[in-house]
C-alpha positions as CSV (number, residue, x, y, z in Angstrom):
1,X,19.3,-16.7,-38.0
2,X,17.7,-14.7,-41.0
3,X,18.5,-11.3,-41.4
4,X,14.6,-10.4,-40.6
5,X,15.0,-12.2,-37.2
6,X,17.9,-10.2,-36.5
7,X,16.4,-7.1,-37.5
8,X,13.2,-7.7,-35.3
9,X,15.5,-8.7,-32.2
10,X,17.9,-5.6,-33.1
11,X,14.9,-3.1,-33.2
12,X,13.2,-4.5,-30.5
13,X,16.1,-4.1,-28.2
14,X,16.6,-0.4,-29.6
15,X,12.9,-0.1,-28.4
16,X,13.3,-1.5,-25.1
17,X,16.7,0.5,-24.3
18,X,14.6,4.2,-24.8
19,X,12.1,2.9,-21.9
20,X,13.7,1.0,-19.1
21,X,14.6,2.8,-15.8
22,X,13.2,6.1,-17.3
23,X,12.7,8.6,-14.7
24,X,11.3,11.4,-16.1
25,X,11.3,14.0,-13.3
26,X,12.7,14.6,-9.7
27,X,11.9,17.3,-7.1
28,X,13.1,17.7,-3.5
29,X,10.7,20.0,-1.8
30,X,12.7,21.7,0.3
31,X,16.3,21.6,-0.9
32,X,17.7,23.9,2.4
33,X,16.4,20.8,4.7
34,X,19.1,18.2,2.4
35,X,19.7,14.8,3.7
36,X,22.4,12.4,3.1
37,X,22.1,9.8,0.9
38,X,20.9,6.1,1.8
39,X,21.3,2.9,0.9
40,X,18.9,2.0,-2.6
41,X,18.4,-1.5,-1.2
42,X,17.5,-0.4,1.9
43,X,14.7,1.8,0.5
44,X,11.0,0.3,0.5
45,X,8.5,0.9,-2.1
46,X,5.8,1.3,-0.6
47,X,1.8,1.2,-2.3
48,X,0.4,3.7,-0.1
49,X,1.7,6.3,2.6
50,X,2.5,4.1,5.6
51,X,0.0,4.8,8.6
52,X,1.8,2.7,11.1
53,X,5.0,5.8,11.5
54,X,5.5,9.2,11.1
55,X,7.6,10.5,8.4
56,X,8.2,13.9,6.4
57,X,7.5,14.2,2.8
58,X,11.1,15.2,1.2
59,X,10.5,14.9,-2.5
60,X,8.7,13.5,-5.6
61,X,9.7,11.0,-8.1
62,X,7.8,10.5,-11.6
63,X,9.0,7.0,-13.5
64,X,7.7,5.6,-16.9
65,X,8.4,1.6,-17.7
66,X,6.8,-1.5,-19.0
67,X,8.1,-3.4,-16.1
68,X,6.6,-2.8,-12.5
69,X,10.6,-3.8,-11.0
70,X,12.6,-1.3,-12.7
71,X,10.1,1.4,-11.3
72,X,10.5,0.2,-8.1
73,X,14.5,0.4,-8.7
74,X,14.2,3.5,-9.9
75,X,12.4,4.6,-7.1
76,X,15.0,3.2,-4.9
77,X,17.7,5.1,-6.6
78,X,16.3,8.7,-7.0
79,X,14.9,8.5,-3.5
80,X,18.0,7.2,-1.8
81,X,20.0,10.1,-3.6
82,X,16.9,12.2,-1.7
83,X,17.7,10.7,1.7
84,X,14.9,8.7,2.0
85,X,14.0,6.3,3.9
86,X,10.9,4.9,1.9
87,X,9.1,6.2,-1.6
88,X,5.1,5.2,-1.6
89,X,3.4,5.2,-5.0
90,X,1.0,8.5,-4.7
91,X,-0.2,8.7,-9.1
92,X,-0.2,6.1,-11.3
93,X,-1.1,5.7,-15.4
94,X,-0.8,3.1,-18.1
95,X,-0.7,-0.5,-16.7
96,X,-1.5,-1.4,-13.1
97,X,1.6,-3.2,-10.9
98,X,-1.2,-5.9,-10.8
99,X,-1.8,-6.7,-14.3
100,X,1.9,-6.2,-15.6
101,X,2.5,-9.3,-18.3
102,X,3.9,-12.3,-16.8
103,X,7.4,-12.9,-17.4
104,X,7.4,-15.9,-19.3
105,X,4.8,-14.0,-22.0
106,X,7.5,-11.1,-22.2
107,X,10.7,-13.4,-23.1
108,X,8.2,-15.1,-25.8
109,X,8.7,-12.2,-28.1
110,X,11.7,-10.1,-28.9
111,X,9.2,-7.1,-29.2
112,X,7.1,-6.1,-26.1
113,X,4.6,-3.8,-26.0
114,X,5.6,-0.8,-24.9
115,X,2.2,0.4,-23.1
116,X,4.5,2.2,-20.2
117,X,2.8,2.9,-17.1
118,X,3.7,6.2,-15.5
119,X,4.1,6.4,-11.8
120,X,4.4,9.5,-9.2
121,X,6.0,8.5,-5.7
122,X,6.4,10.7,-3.1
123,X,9.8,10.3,-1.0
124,X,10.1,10.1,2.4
125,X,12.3,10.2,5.9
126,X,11.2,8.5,8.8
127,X,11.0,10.5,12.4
């Protein structure tokens, strides 16, 4: 391996490590009314607010990645530590979940873009 390669792959990696699994806020709207915590995997990302149950609003999330799964991780994390039940995606920026690169395009190249999406999701506890 030349020493360019190397340096591409070792700055690429450096690039990728600052953006990954970012969450850049939190807030629990009413932190009197706390919950206990739940099980990440057990929390669904939703696309909207689900009209099928009720549910209370307990918090916001705000997330930046390239990658449309470690949002949806992160989501799953912050809101479990919430209480939550669910987290549904209420503001998005940057790429859509739709159009994210496919996978085998992003492994091509030890450099991906980094044209983050930012996403809002609003936590919440089933009645």
């Amino acid at each position: 391996m030349t020493i360019t390669r190397l340096l591409v792959l070792c700055v690429g990696c450096l690039m990728l490590g600052c953006v990954p699994g970012t969450v850049m806020d939190t807030h629990v709207f009413r932190p009197e009314a706390s919950y206990p915590p739940t099980d990440p995997e057990q929390v669904e990302v939703l696309d909207s607010a689900p009209r099928d149950r009720e549910y209370i609003e307990i918090g916001k999330i705000t997330a930046r990645n390239i990658n449309w799964p470690a949002i949806e991780r992160a989501f799953q994390r912050e809101g479990a530590k919430m209480g939550g039940d669910a987290v549904y995606v209420s503001e998005q920026t940057g790429m859509q979940p739709q159009s994210a690169y496919r996978e085998r395009e992003l492994s091509a190249s030890p450099i991906r873009p980094l044209d983050a999406r930012i996403v809002k999701g609003t936590v919440i506890r089933y009645r």
